[in-house]
N, C-alpha and C positions, 0 to 999 in steps of 0.2 A: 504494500500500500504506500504510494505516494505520497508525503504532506502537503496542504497546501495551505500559501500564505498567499493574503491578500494586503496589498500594502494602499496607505494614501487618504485612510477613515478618516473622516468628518464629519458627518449628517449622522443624528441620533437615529432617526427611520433605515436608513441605509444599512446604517452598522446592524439594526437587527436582523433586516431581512438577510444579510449576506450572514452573520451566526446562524440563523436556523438552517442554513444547507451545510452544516457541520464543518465549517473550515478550521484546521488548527492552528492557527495564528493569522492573529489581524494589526497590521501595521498604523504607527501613529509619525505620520515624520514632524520633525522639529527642527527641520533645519528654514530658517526663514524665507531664503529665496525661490523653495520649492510653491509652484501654485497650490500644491495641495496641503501647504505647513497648517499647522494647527496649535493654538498658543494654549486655552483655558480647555478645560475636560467637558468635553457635550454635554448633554442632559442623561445618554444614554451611553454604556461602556459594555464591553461584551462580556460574558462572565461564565458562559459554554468553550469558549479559546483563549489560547494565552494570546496578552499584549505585548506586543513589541516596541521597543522606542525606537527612530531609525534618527540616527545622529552623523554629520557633516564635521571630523573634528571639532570636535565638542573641550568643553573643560571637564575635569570631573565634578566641580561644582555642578554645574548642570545637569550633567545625567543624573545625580544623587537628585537633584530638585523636580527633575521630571517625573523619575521611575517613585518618588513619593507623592508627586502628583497624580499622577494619571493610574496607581498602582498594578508599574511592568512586571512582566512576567521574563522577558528579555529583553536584552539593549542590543541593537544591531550598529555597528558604525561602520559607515559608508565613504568614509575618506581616507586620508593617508596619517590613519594615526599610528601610534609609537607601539611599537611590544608593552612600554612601561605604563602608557594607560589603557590599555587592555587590560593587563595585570590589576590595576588597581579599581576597572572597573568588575573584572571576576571578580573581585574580594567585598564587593556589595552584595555576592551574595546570587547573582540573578547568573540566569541564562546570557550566555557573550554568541552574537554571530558576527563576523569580521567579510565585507566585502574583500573582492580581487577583481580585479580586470585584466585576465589574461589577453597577452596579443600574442605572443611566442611560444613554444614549448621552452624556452629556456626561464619564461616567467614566473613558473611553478617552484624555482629554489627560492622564491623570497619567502613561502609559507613558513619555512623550517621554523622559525622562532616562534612563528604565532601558532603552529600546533598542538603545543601544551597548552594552553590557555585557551582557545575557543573549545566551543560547544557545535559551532557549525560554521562552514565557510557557506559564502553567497558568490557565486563565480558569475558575474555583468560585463557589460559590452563596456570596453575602454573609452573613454572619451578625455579630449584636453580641452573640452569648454566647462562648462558649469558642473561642479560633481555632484553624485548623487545618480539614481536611475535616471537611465537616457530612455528607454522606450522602442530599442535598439538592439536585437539580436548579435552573437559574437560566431565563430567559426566553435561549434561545437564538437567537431572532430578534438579539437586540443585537449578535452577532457581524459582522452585518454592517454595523455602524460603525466597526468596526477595518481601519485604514487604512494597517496597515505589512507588510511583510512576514518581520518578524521570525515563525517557524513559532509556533504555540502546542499544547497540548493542550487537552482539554475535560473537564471532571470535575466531580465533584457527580450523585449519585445513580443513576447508570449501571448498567442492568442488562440482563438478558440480554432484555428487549425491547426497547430502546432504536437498535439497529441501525438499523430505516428511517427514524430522527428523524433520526440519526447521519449515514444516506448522504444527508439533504435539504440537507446542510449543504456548500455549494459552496466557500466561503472558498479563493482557493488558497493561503494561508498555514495551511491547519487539517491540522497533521502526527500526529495521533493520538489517545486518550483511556487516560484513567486511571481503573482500577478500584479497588475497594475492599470497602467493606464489601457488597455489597448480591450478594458473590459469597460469603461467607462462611458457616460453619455455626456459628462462634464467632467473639468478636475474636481477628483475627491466625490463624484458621485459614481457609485459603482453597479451596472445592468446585474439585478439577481440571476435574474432567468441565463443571461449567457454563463454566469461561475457555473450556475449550476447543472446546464447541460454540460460545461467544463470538464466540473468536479466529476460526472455521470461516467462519463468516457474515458476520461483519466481510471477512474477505480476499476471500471470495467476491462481496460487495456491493459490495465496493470497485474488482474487478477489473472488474467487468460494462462 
């Protein structure tokens, strides 16, 4: 069974409809110049799936003021931060997911340090404009130079034909993929009905 995370929640209605089709984690980004950043907690928090905080080089100040805010269940950071705050955000306690943006096979020797310490890698399409998800597919063949078995996700441009690319992918560390905009009707507003014939086919492809 595949996990799936849906990132980008804002709208109290939204976030429930998209919890009742059983997703296992639902994304809150905080990084400000994201259209879909989200500063004070909805009316409504999902409490069927873990939250994630999804953080841009952040301080540790911060993530400790978030994940008490919004009450995380994991912090994801999506930029180019240090082994050493990693390290110190493990030690709050919560679930660590650490993006990468592979371009090379030879990109994969930069995990080594952050191995110990994450709970999950998130492998995105490289970009040198604004960090954070692009919405943007990478060369998924690379994955098969990743050599640890620390689990990962898969994200960057995912959509609902993506499924039998999806199930070509053997990796037995590959735990799941993360969605986003490309399921969307606006930023931060997310189509139920497409997760959920999604999520349908996903389980089903996965079961087969």
């Amino acid at each position: 069974m595949l996990k799936l995370k849906v990132c980008g929640m804002r709208c109290p209605t939204n976030i429930q409809e998209v919890e009742a089709i059983g997703v296992d984690y639902m994304g809150f980004i905080f990084h400000p110049s994201s259209p879909r950043f989200i500063d004070t907690p909805p009316s409504y928090l999902p409490s069927k799936c873990k939250r994630v905080g999804v953080f841009v080089n952040p301080t540790l100040k911060e993530v400790k003021r978030r994940a008490k805010q919004f009450q995380l269940d994991l912090i994801q950071l999506h930029g180019d931060e240090t082994i050493e705050l990693c390290q110190e955000v493990k030690e709050l306690g919560l679930e660590l997911i650490k993006a990468f943006h592979p371009k090379t096979t030879t990109d994969f020797l930069a995990l080594s340090p952050y191995l110990p310490v994450v709970d999950y890698l998130l492998f995105d399409h490289s970009t040198t404009a604004q960090p954070g998800g692009t919405g943007v597919s990478f060369n998924w063949e690379l994955l098969n130079h990743y050599q640890d078995n620390t689990p990962f996700l898969l994200s960057g441009g995912i959509d609902s034909n993506a499924v039998p690319s999806i199930h070509e992918i053997t990796h037995p560390s590959f735990a799941g993929v993360d969605i986003n905009s490309r399921f969307e009707t606006e930023p931060g507003i997310k189509s139920a009905n497409q997760i959920r014939t999604f999520k349908k086919h996903l389980n089903y492809e996965s079961n087969k």
